[in-house]
C-alpha positions in Angstrom: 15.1 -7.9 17.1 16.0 -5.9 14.0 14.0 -6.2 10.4 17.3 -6.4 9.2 18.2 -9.6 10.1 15.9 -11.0 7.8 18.2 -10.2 5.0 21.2 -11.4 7.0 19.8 -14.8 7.3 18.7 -15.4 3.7 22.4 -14.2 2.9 23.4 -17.3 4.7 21.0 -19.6 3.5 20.5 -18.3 0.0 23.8 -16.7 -1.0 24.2 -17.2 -4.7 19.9 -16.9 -4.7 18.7 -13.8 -6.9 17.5 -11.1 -4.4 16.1 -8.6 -6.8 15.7 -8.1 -10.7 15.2 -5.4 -13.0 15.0 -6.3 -16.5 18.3 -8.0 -17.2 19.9 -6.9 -14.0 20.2 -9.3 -11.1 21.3 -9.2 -7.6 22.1 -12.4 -5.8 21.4 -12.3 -1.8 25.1 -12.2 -0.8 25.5 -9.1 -3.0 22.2 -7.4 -1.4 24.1 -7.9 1.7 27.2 -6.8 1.1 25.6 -3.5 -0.9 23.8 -3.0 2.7 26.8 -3.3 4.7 28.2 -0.6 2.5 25.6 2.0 3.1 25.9 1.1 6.8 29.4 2.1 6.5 28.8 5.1 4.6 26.7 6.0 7.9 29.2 5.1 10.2 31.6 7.5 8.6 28.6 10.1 9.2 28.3 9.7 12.7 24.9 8.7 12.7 23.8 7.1 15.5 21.0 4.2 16.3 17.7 5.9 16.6 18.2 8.6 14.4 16.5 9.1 11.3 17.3 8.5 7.7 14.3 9.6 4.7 14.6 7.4 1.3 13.3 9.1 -2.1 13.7 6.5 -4.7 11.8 4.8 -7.2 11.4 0.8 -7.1 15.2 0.6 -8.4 17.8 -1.8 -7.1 19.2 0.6 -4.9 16.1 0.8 -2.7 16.7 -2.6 -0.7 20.1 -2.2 0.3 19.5 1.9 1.5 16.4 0.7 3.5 18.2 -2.5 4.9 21.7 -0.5 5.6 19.9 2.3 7.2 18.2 -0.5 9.8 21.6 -2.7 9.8 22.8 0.3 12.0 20.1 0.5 14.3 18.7 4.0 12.4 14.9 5.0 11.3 13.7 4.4 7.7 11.7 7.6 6.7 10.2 6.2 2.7 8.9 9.2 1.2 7.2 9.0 -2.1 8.8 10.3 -5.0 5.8 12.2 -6.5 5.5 14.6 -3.5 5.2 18.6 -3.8 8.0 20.7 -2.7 6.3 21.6 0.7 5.1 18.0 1.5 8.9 16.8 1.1 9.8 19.8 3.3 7.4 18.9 6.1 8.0 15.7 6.1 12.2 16.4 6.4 11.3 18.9 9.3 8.9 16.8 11.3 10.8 14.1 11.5 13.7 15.4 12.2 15.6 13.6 9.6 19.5 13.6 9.1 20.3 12.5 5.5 18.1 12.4 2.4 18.9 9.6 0.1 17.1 10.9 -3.2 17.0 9.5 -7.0 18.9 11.4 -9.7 15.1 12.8 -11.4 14.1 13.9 -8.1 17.5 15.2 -6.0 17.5 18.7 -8.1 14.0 19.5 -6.8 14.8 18.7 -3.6 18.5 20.6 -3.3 16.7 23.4 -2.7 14.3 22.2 0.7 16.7 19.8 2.1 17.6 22.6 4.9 19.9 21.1 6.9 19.2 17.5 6.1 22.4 16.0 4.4 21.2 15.3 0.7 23.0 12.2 -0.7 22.3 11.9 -4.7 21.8 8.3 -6.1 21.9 7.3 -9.9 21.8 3.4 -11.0 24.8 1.7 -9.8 26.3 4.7 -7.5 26.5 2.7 -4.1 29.9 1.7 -5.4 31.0 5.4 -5.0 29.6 5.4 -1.7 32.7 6.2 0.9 32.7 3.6 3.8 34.0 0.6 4.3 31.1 -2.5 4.6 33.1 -4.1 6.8 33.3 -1.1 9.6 29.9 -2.6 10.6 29.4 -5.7 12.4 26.5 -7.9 12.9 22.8 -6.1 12.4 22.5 -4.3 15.5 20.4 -4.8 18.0 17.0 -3.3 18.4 13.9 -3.9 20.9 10.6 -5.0 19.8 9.8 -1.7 20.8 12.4 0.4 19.2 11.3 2.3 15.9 12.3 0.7 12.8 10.1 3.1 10.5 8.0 6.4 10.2 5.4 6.2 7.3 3.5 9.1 6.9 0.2 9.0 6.2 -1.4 10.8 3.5 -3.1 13.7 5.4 -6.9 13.6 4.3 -7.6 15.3 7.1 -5.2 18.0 8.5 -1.5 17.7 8.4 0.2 14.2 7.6 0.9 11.8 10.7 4.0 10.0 11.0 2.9 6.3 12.1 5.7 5.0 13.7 5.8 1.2 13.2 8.3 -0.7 15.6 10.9 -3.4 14.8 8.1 -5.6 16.7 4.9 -4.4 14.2 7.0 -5.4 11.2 8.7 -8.6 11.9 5.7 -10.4 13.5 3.7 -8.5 10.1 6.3 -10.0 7.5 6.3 -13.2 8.9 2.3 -14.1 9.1 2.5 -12.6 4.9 5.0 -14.6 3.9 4.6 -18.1 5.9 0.9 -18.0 6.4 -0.7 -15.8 3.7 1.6 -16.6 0.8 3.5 -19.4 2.2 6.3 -17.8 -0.2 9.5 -20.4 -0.9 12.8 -19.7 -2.5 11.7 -20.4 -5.2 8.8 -18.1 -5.4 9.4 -14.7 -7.6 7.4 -11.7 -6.1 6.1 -8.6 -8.2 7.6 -5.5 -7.4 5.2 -2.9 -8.4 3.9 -1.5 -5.4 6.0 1.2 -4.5 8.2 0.4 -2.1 7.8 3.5 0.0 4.3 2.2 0.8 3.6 0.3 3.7 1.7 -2.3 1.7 4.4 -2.2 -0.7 7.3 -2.4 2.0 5.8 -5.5 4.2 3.9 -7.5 0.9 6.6 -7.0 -1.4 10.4 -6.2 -0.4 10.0 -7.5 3.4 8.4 -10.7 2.8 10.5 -11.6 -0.3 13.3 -11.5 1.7 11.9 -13.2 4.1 11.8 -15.8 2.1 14.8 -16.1 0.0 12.7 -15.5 -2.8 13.4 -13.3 -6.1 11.6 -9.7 -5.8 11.3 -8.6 -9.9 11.2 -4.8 -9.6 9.1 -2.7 -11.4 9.9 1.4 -11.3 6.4 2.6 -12.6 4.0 0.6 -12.9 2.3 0.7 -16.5 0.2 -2.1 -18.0 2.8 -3.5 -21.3 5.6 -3.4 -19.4 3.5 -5.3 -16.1 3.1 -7.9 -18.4 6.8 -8.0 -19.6 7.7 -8.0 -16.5 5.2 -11.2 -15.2 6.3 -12.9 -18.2 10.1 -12.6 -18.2 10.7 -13.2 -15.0 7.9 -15.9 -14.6 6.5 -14.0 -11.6 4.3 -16.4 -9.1 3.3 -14.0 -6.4 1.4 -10.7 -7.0 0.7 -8.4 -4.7 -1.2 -5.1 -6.1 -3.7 -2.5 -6.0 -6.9 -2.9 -7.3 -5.8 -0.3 -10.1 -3.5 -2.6 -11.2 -5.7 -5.6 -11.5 -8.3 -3.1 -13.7 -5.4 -2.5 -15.9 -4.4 -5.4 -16.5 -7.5 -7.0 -16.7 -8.7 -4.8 -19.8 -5.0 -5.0 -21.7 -6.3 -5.7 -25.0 -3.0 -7.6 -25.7 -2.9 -9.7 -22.6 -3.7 -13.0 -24.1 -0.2 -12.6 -25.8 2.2 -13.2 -22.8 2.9 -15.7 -20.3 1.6 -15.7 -16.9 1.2 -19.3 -16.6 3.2 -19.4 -13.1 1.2 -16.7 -11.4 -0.5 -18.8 -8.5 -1.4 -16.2 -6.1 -2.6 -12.9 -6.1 -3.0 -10.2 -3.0 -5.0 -6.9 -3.2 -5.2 -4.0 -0.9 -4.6 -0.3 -0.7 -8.4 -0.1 -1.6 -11.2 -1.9 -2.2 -11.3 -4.5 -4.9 -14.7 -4.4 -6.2 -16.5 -7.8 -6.8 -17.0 -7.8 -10.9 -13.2 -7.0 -11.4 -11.7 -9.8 -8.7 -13.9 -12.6 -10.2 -13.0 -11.2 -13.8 -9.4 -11.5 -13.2 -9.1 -15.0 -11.6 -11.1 -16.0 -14.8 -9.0 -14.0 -17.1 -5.8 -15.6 -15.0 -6.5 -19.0 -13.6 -5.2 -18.1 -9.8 -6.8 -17.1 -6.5 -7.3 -13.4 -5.9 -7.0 -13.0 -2.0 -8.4 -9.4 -0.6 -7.2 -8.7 2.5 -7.0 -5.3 4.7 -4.8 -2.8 6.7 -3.1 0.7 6.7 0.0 2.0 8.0 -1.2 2.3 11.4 -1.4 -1.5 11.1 2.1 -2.6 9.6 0.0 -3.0 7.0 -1.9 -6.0 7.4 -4.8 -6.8 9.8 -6.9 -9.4 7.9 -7.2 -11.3 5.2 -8.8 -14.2 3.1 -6.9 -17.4 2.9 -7.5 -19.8 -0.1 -9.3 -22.2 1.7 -11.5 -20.2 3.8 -12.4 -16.9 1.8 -15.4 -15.1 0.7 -15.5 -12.9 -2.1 -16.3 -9.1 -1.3 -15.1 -10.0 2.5 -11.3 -8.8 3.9 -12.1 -12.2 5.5 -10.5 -12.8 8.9 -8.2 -11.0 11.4 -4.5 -12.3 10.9 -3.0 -14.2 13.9 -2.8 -12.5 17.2 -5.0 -9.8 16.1 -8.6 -8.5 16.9 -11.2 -6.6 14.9 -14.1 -4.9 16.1 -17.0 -3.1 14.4 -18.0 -0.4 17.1 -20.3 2.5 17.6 -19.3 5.6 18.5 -19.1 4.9 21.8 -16.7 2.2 21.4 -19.2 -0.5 21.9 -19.4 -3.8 19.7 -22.2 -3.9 17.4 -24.1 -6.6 16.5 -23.2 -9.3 13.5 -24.9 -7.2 10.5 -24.6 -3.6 11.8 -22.2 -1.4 10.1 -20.2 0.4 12.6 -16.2 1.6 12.3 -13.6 -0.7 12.0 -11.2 -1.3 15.7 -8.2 -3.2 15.4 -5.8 -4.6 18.1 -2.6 -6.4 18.3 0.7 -6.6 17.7 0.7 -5.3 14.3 -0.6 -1.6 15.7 1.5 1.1 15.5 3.7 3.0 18.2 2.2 5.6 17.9 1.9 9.1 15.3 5.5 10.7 15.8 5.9 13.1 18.1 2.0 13.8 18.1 0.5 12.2 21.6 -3.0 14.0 21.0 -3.1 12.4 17.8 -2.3 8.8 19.0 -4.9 8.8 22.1 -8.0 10.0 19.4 -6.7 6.8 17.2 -6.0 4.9 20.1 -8.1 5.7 22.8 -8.1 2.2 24.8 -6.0 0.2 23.3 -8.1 -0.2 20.1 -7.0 1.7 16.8 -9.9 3.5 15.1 -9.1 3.6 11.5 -11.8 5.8 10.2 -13.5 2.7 7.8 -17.1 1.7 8.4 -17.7 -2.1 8.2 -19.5 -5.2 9.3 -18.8 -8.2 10.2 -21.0 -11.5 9.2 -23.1 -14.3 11.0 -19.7 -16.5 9.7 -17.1 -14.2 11.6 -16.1 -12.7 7.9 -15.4 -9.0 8.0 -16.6 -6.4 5.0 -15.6 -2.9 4.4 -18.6 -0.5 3.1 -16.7 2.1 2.9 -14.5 5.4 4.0 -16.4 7.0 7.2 -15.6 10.6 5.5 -16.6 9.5 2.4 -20.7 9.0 3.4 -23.1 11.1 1.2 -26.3 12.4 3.6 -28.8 13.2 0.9 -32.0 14.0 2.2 -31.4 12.9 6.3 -30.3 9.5 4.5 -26.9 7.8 4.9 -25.7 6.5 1.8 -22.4 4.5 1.0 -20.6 5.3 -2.2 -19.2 1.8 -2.4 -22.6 0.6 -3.0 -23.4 2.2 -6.0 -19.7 2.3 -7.8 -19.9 -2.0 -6.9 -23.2 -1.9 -9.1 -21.6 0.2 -11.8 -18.6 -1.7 -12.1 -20.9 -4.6 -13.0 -21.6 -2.7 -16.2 -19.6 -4.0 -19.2 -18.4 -0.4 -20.4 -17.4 0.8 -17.5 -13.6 0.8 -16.7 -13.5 2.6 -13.3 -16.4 4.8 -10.9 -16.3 7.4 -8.1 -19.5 8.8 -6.4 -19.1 11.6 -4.7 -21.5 13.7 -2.2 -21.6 17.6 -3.7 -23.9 20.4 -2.1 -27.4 20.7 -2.6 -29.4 23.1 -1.2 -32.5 21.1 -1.4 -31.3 17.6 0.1 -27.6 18.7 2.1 -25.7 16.3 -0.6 -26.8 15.3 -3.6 -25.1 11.5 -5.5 -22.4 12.2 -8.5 -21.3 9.4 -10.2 -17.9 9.8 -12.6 -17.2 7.2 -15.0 -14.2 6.0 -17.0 -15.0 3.7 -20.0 -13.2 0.3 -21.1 -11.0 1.1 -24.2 -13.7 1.1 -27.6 -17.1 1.2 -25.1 -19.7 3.9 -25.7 -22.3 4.8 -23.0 -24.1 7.8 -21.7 -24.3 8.9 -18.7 -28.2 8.7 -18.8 -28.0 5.4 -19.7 -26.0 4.1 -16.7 -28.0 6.7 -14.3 -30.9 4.3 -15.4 -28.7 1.0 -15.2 -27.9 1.9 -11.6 -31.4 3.2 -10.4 -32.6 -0.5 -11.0 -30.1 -2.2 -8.8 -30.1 0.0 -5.9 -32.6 1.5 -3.9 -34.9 4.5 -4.7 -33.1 7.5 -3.2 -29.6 6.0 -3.9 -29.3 6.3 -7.1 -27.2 8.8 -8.8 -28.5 12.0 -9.8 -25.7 13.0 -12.2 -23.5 10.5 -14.2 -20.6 12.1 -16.1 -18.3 10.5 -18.4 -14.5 11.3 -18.2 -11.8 10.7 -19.5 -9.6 9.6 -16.3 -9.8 10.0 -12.6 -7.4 11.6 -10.2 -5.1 9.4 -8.7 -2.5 8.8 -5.9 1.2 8.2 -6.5 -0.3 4.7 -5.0 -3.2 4.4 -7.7 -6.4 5.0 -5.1 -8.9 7.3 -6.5 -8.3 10.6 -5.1 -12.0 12.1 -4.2 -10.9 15.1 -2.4 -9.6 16.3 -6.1 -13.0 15.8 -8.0 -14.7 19.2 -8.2 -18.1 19.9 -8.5 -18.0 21.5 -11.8 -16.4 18.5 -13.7 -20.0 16.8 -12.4 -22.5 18.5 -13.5 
């Protein structure tokens, strides 16, 4: 078993098919192949040897595909790293894994010349796997990997403490691919897939680029996602499928000029990475005309571990466990709660990780008996749906009261002026935390913050409403476009 031999097959099947697009460029699957057979001999002539590691640095360009797939044709690790990481993160993420060649994008390879070490740093620029030395045909057939062999190491964005590598298996990702493409896209060759995710992300990687070639269908890249160019994108290359974050679907939800292009073929739209709220899902499928299905996972879980389907979904759920997978809501004692009771999310099955690499501490707190905890508080309903409430190190205790943050930003996403929320817990001497809500408005809105203290104070209860609502202009973000909390400070709140 080797992830790998996905593209193989649809190289058989869909040859003369287009693989991937970007703008006017297109690759057809037999020249995806042959462009991964060439980085697999580039390899060969390194010496590199199955098992051994291999980091990525590159932005949703054409090149991505056939690095990650010739990098697993040989039997070797895929180690994505984003492109907007610091200096040091790069540098601990080379060293930790132990890493053997860098593969890194013209705009990012000067930076990281300097903290490659002894990691073999191989420069890409559009169109430079022709100048790679190697002959594709020095490599055979895919080669042959165990369910349990290590296919790829994403790390994890360190919230708390160093970054993790999750190790996901050649196992975790084929089973994964398969149950998002045939099951919760039920993608056909003829199906074109957005590419904006970035494809170092393990939503991104599985969603996107793993289950588009699954199945022979046309992945139209996009290296940055901004909202005009989205749109381009959609409409140019008459994009069916859309996976995205719920950033995304805020953009391009308020694009004052989105009436003028085409998205008449969209019929299917995934969301993950965060939670979606309610207002803006129901908004866009109005705005769009297609089914917005919410689903859930993390790295840890390949990424997916449940989903809505579009027969059986229900809005503000992550609906039900994918096949051959279990979710739990337990206490802190590992016990099941009952239907109703918020308690952490467990998952099991064959989509959970090997392990954190090289960190066996760290994998028995995740995985203590067989169930991963993934640090998200949920519930699960009378109907079997699951719900996320929200991130367990993200609860505000104001006053000896729990509250949940996703609450409160739900209710002000409801408001018409508001584009995006946060609420935050900040230090109080008086109650432990006190509630800060910041607020992004919708292009030509005006609103106070007193105003929508009092808008939110009648929709949620008593001691839950904010005490402080501050109007800015935007909100920190990852390079993956969730709101990053740890970098709102106090000061901007008050």
């Amino acid at each position: 078993m080797n992830l790998a031999e996905n593209l193989e097959r649809s190289s058989r099947f869909h040859a003369r098919a287009a693989a991937l697009s970007l703008g006017d460029q297109v690759v057809s699957y037999r020249e995806l192949e042959h462009q991964s057979r060439r980085v697999a001999g580039f390899l060969a002539t390194k010496g590199l040897r199955a098992g051994e590691r291999v980091a990525l640095m590159l932005p949703n360009v054409l090149e991505f595909a056939p690095l990650y797939y010739g990098i697993l044709r040989v039997g070797a690790i895929v180690v994505p790293l984003s492109t907007h990481l610091t200096d040091s993160e790069v540098a601990f993420r080379l060293r930790d894994s132990g890493a053997r060649l860098l593969f890194a994008w013209e705009s990012v390879a000067a930076a990281c010349r300097p903290i490659a070490g002894d990691v073999d740093l191989v420069l890409m620029t559009p169109g430079g796997l022709t100048s790679l030395p190697g002959d594709p045909s020095a490599v055979g057939r895919v080669a042959p990997r165990d369910p349990g062999d290590t296919a790829a190491i994403l790390y994890t964005a360190g919230t708390t403490g160093s970054p993790k590598g999750a190790e996901l298996t050649h196992g975790n990702l084929v089973q994964n691919v398969e149950i998002v493409a045939q099951e919760l896209t039920e993608l056909a060759p003829t199906d074109v897939v957005f590419g904006a995710l970035p494809l170092f992300h393990s939503f991104g990687q599985t969603a996107v680029l793993n289950a588009a070639v699954r199945a022979g269908a046309c992945l139209a890249l996009l290296p940055r996602f901004d909202v005009a160019e989205a749109f381009a994108t959609l409409q140019r290359s008459g994009v069916t499928v859309m996976p995205a974050f719920p950033t995304m679907y805020v953009g391009l939800l308020n694009h004052p000029a989105r009436a003028e292009f085409d998205t008449s073929r969209l019929r299917l739209c995934t969301s993950g990475g965060s939670a979606l709220p309610i207002e803006v899902l129901l908004a866009f499928e109005r705005a769009f005309g297609c089914v917005v299905l919410e689903g859930y996972g993390l790295s840890e879980t390949s990424p997916v571990a449940a989903c809505n389907s579009p027969d059986h979904r229900r809005v503000g759920s992550i609906g039900f466990p994918v096949r051959d997978v279990e979710l739990r809501i337990v206490d802190d004692d590992g016990r099941t709660v009952t239907d109703g009771e918020i308690g952490e999310i467990a998952v099991r099955g064959h989509n959970v990780m090997k392990g954190y690499w090289q960190q066996p501490e760290a994998t028995a707190a995740a995985v203590p008996d067989g169930w991963l905890r993934t640090g998200d508080l949920g519930r699960r309903d009378e109907d079997g749906f699951f719900y996320v409430v929200d991130r367990k190190h993200e609860l505000i205790t104001r006053g000896g009261c729990t509250v949940y943050p996703r609450e409160i930003e739900e209710v002000l996403y409801e408001h018409p002026a508001v584009l995006e929320a946060a609420v935050i817990g900040t230090p109080d001497t008086k109650m432990g935390e006190e509630i800060v809500a910041l607020v992004t408005l919708r292009p030509g809105e005006s609103v106070s913050g007193d105003e929508l203290r009092t808008y939110v104070r009648g929709k949620v209860a008593t001691d839950n409403h904010p005490r402080h609502v501050e109007i800015v202009p935007e909100l920190p973000k990852t390079p993956t476009g969730k709101i990053r909390k740890r970098d709102i400070r106090f000061e901007h709140a008050t």
